[in-house]
Residue frames as qw, qx, qy, qz and C-alpha x, y, z in Angstrom:
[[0.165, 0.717, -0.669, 0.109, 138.58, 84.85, 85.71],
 [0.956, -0.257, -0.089, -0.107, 139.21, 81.28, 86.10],
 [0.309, -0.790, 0.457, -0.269, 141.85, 79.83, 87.89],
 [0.802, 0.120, -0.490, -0.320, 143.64, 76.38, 87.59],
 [0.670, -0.556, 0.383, -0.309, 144.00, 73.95, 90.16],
 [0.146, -0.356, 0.891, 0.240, 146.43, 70.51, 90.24],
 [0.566, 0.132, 0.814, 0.017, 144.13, 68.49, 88.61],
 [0.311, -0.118, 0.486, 0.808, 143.75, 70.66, 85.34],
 [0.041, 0.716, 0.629, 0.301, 140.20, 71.57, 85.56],
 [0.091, 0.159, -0.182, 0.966, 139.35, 75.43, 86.00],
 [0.118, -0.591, -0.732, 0.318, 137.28, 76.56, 88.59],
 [0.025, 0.412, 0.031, 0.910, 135.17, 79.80, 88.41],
 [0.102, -0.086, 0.417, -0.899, 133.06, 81.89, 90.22],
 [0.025, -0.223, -0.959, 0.172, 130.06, 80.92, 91.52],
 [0.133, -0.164, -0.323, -0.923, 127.13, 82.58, 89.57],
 [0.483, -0.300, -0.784, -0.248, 124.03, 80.69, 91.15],
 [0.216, -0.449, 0.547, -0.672, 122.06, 81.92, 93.73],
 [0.206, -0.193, -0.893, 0.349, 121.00, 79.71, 97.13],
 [0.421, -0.360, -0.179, -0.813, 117.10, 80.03, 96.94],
 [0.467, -0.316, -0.728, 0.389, 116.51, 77.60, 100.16],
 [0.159, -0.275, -0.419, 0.850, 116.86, 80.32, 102.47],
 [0.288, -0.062, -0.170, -0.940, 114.64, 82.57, 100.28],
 [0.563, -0.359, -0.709, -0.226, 111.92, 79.44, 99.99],
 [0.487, -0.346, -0.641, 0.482, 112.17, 78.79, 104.15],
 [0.013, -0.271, -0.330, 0.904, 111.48, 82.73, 105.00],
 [0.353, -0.003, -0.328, -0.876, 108.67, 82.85, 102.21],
 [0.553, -0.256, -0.775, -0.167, 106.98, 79.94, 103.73],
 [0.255, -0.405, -0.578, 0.661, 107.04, 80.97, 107.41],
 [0.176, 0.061, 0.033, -0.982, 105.77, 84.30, 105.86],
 [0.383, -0.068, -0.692, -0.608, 102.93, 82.65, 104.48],
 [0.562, -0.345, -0.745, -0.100, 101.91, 80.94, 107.58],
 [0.339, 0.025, -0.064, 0.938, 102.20, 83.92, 108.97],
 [0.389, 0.056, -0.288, -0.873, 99.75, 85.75, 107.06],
 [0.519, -0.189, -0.668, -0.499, 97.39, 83.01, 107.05],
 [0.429, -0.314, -0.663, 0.527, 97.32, 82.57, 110.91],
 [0.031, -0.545, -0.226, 0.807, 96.39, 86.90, 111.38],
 [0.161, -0.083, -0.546, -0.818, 94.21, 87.08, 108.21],
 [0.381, -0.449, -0.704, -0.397, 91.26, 85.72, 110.10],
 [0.554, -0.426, -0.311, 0.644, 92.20, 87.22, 113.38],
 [0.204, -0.237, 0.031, 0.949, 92.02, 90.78, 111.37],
 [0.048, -0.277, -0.567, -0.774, 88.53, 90.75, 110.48],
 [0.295, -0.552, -0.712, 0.318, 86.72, 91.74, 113.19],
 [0.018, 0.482, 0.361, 0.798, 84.39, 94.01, 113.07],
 [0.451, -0.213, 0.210, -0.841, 81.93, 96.19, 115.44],
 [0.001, -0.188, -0.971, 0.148, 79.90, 93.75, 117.96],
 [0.516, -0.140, -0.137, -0.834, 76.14, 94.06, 117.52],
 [0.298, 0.126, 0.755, -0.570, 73.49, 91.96, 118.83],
 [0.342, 0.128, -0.320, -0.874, 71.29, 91.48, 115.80],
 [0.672, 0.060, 0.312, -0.669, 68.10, 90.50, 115.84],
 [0.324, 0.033, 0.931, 0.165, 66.97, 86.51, 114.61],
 [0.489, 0.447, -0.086, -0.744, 65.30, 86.23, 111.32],
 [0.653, 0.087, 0.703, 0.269, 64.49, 83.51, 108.84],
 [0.211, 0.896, -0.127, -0.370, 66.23, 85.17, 105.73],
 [0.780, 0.476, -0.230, 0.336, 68.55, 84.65, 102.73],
 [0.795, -0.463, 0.147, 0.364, 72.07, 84.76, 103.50],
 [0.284, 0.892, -0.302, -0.179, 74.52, 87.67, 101.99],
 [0.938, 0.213, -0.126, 0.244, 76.89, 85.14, 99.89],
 [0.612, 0.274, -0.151, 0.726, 80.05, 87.28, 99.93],
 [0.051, -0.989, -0.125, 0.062, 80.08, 90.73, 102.62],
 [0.686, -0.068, 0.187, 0.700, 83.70, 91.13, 101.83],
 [0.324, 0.156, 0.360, 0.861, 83.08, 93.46, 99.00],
 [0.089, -0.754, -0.561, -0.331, 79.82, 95.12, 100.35],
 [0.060, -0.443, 0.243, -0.861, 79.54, 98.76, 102.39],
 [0.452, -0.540, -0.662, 0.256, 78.27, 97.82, 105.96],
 [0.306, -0.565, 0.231, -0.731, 76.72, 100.40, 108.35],
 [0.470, -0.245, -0.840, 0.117, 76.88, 99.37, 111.68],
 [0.316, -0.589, 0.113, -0.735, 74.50, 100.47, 115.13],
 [0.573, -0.236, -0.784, 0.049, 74.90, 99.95, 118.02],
 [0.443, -0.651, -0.584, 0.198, 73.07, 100.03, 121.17],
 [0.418, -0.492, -0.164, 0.746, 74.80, 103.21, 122.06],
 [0.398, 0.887, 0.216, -0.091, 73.57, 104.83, 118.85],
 [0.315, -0.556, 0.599, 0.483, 77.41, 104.55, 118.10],
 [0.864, 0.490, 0.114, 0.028, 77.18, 104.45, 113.68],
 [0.614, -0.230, 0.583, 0.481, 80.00, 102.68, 111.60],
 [0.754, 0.567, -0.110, -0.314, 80.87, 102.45, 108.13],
 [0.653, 0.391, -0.613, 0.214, 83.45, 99.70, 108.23],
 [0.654, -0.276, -0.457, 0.536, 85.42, 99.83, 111.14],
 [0.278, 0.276, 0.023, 0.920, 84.81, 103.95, 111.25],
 [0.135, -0.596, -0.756, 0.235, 83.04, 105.22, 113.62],
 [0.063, 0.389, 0.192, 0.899, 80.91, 108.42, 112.57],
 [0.217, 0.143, 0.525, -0.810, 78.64, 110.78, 114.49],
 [0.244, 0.387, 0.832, -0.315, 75.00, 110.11, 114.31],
 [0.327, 0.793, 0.244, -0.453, 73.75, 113.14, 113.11],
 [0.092, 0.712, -0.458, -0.524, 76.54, 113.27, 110.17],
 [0.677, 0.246, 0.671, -0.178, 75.45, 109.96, 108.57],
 [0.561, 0.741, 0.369, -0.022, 74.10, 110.94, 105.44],
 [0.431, 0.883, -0.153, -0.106, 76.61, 113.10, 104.67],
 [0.257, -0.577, 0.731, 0.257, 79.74, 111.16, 105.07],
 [0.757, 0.353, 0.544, -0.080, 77.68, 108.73, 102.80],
 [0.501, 0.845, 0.169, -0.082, 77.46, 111.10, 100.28],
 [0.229, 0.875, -0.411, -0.113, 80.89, 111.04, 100.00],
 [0.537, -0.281, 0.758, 0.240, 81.93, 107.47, 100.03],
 [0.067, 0.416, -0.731, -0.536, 83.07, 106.13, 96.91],
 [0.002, 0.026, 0.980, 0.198, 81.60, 102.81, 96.87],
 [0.311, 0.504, 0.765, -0.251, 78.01, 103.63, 97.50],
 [0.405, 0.523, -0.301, -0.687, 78.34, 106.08, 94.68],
 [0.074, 0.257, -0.894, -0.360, 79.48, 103.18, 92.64],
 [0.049, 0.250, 0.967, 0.026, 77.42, 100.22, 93.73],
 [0.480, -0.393, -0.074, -0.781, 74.08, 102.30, 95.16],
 [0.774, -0.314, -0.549, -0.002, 73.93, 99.27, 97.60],
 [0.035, 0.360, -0.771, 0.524, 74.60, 99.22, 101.59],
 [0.623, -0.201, -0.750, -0.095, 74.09, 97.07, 103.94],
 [0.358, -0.679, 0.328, -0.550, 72.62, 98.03, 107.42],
 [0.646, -0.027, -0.751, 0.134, 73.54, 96.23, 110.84],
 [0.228, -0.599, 0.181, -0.746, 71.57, 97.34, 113.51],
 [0.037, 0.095, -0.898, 0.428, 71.53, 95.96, 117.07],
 [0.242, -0.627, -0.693, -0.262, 67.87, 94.52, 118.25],
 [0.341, -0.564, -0.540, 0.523, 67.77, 96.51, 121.15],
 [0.227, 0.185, 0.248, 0.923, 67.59, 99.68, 119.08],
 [0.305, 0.530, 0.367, -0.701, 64.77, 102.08, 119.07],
 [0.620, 0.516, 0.511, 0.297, 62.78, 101.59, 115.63],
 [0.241, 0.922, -0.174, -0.250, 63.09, 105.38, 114.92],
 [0.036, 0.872, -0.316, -0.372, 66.53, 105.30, 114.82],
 [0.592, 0.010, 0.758, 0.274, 67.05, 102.41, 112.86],
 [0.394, 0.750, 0.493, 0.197, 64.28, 104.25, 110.36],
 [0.156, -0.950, 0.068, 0.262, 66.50, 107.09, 110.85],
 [0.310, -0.564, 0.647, 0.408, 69.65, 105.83, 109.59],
 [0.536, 0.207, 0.780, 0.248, 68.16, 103.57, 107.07],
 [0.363, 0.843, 0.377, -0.121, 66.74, 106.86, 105.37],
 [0.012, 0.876, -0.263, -0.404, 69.77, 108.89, 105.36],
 [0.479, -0.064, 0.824, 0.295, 71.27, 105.64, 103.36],
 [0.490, 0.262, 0.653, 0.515, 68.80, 106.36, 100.86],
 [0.137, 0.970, 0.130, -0.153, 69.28, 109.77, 100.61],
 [0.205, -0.637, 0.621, 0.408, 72.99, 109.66, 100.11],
 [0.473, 0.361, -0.663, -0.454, 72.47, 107.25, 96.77],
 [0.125, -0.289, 0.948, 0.038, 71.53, 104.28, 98.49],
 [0.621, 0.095, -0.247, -0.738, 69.11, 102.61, 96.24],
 [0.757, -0.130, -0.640, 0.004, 69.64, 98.85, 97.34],
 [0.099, -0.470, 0.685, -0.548, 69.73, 98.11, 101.16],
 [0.776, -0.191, -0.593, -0.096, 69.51, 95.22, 103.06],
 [0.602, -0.657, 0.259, -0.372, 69.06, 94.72, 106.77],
 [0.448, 0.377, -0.795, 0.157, 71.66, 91.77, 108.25],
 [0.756, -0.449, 0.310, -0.362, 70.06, 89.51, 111.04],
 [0.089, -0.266, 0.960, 0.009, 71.72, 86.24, 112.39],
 [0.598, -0.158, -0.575, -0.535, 69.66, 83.42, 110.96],
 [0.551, -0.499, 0.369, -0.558, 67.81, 81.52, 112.77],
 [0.175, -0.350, 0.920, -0.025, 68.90, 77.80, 114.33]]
């Protein structure tokens, strides 16, 4: 419905929206997110032994086990009992998929139970596994 005013032009309604504001809160999100993306990947401390070894290009997308010193095992950020290992394997998803994990065990470990955990890995499907050590300087 337009409407006419003294100077004979008609004015309407104002159909257009004001994306500023929308920009200015999507930008603060952004820096946002990029500030507490690196700040949210922390993971189980270990102590791992020095090696001179390749480097795992990408562990984003890989299944980590971690041990540590306390005989305390991960699988991510999850912390499972010791003895139940193998079978909570046997029901993740991704080592069905991939057959691959990766172990991180602290140095201070006993070898058993490193050779302990590193079996039940490939009893639950893992056919690829790699040990993680910090390289050396």
């Amino acid at each position: 419905m337009a409407t006419s005013t003294s100077g004979g032009r008609e004015v309407g309604t104002l159909s257009e929206i004001n994306v500023t504001p929308l920009v200015d809160v999507m930008l603060v999100l952004l820096i946002v997110f990029m500030v507490t993306a690196p700040i949210m990947q922390t993971g189980v401390d270990v102590d791992l032994p020095d090696a001179k070894a390749q480097t795992v290009p990408d562990e984003s997308g890989k299944l980590i086990v971690t041990m540590t010193k306390e005989r305390k095992v991960y699988i991510g950020r999850m912390e499972i009992p010791f003895d139940e290992v193998e079978t909570k394997l046997r029901s993740n998803a991704k080592l069905q998929v991939d057959h691959e994990a990766y172990l991180h065990a602290d140095t201070n470990l006993p070898y058993g139970d490193v050779v302990k955990v590193m079996a039940a890995i490939k009893l639950a499907g893992g056919d690829k596994m790699g040990l993680i050590t910090d390289p050396l300087e």
